[in-house]
N, C-alpha and C positions, 0 to 999 in steps of 0.2 A: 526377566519374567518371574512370576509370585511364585514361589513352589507353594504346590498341589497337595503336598504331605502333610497334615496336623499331627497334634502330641496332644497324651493324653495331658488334664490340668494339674493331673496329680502326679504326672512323671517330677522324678529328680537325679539327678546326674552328680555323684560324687558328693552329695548332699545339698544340694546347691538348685533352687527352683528357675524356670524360666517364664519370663513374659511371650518369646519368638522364636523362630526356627534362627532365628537370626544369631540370637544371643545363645545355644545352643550349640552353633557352627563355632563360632569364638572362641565361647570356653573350652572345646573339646581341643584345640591348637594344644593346648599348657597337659593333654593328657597322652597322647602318643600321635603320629602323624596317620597311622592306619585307623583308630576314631577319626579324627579329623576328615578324614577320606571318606568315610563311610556318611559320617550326617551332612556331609557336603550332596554325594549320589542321591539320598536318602529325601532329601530336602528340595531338588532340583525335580523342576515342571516336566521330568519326565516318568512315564509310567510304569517304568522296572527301571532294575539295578544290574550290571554286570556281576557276575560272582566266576571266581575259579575255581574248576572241581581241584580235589585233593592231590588227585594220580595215584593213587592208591592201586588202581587197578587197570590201571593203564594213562596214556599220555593226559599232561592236567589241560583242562581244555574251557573256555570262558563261555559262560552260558548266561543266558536273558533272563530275569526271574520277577514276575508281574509283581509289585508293590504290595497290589491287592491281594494275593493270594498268598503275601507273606505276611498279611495281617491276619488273614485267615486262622493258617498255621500258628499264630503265637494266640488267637482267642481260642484255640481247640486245646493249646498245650495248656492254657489257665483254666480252661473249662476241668479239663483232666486232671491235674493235680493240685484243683481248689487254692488259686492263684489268681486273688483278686487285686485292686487298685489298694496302694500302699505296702504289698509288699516287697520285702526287703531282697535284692537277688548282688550278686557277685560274678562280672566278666573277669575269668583270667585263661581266656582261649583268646589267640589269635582273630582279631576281627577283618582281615584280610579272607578270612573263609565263613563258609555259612554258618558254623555255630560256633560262632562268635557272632555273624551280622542280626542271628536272628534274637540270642540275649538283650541287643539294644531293642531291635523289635521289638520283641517283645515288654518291655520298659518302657517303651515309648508307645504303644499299644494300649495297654492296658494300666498302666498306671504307676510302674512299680518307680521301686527309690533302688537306683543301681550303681554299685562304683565298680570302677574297672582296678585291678592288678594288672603287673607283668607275668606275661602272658608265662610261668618260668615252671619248671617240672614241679617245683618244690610252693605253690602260688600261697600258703596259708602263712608261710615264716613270718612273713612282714604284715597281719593284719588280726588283732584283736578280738573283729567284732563280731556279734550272731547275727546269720542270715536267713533267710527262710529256702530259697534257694539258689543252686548255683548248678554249671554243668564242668565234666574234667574230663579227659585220655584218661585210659589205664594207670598211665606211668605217675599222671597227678594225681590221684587215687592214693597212690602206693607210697608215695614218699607225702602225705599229709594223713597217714593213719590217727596221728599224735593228736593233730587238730580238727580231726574232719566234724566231731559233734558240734560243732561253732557253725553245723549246716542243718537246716531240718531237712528239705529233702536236696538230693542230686540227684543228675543225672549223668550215665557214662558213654560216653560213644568213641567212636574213632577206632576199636579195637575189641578185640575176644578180652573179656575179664577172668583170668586163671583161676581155675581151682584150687590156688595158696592162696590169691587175695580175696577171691568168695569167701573162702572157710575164714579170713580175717575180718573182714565187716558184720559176720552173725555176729549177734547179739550188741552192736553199736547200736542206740540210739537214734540216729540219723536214720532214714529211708531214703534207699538206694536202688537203682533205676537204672536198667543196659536198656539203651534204644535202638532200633532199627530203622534206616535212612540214609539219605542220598543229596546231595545237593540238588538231584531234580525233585525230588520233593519235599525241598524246602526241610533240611533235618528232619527229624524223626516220624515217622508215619504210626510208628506200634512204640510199645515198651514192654517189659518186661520186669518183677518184680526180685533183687538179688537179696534182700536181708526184709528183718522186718516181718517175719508172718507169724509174728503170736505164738500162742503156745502149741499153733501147730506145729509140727515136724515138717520142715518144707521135702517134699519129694525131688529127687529126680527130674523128674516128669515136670512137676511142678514149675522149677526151677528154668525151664527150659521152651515155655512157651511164651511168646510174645503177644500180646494184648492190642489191637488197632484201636486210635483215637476216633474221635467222634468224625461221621462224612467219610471214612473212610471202608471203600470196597475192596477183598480182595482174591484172587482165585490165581489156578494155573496153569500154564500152558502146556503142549507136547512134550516139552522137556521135560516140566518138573519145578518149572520155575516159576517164582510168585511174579503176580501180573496185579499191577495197581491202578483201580478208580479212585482218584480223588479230584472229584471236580470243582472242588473249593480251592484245590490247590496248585492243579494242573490243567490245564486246556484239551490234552492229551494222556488218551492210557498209556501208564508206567509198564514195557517187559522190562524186567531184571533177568539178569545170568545167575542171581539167586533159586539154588537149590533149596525148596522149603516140603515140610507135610503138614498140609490143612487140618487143624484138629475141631473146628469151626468155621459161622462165618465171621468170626471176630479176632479169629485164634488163631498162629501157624507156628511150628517150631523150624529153627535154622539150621540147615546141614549142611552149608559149603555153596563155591563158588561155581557154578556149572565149567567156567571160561578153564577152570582149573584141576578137573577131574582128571587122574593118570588111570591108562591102558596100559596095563601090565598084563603081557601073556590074555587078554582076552576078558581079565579080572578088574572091574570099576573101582579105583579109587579115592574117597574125596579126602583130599589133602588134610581139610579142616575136621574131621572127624578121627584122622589120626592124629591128629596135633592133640588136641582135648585129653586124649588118652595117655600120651606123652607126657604132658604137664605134670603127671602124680610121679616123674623121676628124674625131669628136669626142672632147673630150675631158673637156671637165663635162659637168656632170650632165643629162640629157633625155631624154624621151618621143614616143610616136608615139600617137597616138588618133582617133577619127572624129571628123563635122562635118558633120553636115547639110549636104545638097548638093540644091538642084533637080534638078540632071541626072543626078548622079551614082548620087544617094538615101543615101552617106554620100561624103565626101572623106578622105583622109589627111593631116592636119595633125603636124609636127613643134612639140613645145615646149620649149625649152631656157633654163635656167637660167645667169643673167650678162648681163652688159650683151649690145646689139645686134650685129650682124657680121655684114655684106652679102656678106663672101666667103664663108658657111658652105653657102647654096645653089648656088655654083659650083663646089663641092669635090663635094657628092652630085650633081650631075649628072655629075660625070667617074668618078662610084665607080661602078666597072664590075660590080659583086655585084649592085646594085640594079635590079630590070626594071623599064621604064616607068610599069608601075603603084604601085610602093615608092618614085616621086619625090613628095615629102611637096609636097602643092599649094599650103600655105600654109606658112611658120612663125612663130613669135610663141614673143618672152623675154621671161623672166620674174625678176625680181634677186633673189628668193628661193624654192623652191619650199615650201609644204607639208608637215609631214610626220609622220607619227602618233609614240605614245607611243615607239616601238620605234625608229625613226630614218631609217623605209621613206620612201617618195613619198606622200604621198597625193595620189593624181591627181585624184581627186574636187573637191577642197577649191583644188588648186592650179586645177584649172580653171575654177572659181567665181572668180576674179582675173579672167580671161579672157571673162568673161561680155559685157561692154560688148564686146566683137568678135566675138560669136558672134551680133552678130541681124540 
């Protein structure tokens, strides 16, 4: 049967044009077998694609994702960062998950000329050339400081970007972009602005609010948590276990995971808001999570990845951000953390290490 799916005339694949979906499927064999997998789904008479979430935050789990509504998503992301036909982009994420599938997408979408890397922490070593855009993790970020202006803009997802590597991309050239998203809704629904604002002094505040794309509604629930209309892209309203506060209706800033929040003694914790604050004294990698407590009924334990260091609890007790209750009761390291297909934490898995001191 014919696939259903067109390309745009002006798509190009590793510089390399195509007449077919046919000859498109071929070429892609000689670039890794998970391309090859993807324009194979991509190209076949059916109306969505299979995609695995991350597991990031719980078990990875294989979801439907309508064709159309990931075409959608990739004309709102070039509407939004003025990404028209013949621009230049760069896959070096894994196309086994959604941004990476949605990169081709969007190439095949709208127009662009896009070659793919190995998908590798370090993705700029082996390639020369200017791009106009690309997207990366944190960790790709961090070890391409050297090369990253050979990008005009990115994008970051998959992970919180530190307040070492922020205060490292002010005043690069490149504009740089934290998104907020999910594979159910097709990566990113908002973004967020990290470097790049002129001769204004970026605030705080500033820095901290995420922006929604075009078609997209959003408000929240009981909780607390952001609740997503986007009917361009979903069939159904998005609830998220996302802790957010609406600063607009365009605008919300991110506080942490609701699924995640520690009860200590009767006192709300969100994990992800002590972490933030942490960062201006650590410097690997680490988390913040609960611990059954008799008295407490949860505690706040820190865990940090690398050998032991007896002065790291004498640094958080002089960090004056942190209130009484955000001094982590216990800590415990760990020499290597965990961490899912995509290159996230997995906290779950790393805390199974941990088990012989949790009883």
């Amino acid at each position: 049967m014919k696939a259903k799916t067109q390309f745009h005339k002006a798509f190009r694949l590793q510089g390399e044009t195509f007449k077919s979906s046919e000859e498109i499927i071929i070429f892609s064999k000689a670039i890794s077998s998970e391309v090859h997998s993807f324009f194979k789904q991509w190209f076949n008479a059916s109306s969505f694609i299979k995609v695995k979430t991350s597991g990031s935050t719980g078990k990875p789990k294989i979801i439907q994702l309508q064709k159309e509504d990931m075409k959608n998503s990739a004309k709102a992301t070039g509407k939004f960062f003025n990404l028209p036909e013949n621009t230049t982009a760069l896959l070096c994420m894994s196309s086994n998950y959604i941004a990476g599938k949605m990169m081709l997408v969007r190439a095949l979408t709208l127009g662009w000329h896009i070659d793919v890397v190995e998908a590798t922490s370090s993705p700029l070593k082996k390639t020369s050339k200017q791009y106009d855009f690309s997207a990366m993790v944190p960790l790709q970020l961090t070890n391409s400081l050297s090369e990253i202006n050979s990008i005009n803009k990115l994008i970051v997802g998959g992970g919180v970007v530190s307040k070492e590597l922020l205060a490292k991309i002010q005043g690069l050239k490149i504009e740089i972009f934290a998104t907020y998203g999910m594979t159910e809704t097709i990566t990113h629904i908002a973004v967020k602005k990290l470097n790049n604002f002129g001769n204004v002094i970026a605030s705080e505040t500033k820095q901290s609010h995420y922006k929604t794309l075009p078609n997209i509604k959003i408000s929240i629930d009981n909780r607390g948590c952001l609740v997503i209309n986007a009917p361009k892209l979903s069939s159904e309203i998005i609830f998220t276990n996302d802790l957010v506060e609406l600063v607009s209706e365009t605008e919300f800033k991110w506080l942490g995971r609701f699924d995640s929040i520690i009860n200590s003694g009767g006192i709300k914790l969100i994990p992800e808001q002590v972490e933030e604050k942490l960062t201006a004294i650590i410097k690997q990698r680490f988390f913040v999570t609960g611990k059954r407590d008799e008295l407490l009924g949860e505690k706040l334990i820190l865990v940090i990845e690398g050998v032991e260091n007896d002065e790291v609890l004498a640094s958080i007790k002089k960090l004056k951000t942190l209130s009484k209750f955000e001094i982590p009761k216990e800590i415990f390291f760990v020499n290597q953390f965990i961490e899912t297909e995509t290159k996230k934490i997995n906290r779950k898995e790393t805390l199974n290490i941990l088990a012989k001191n949790f009883n």
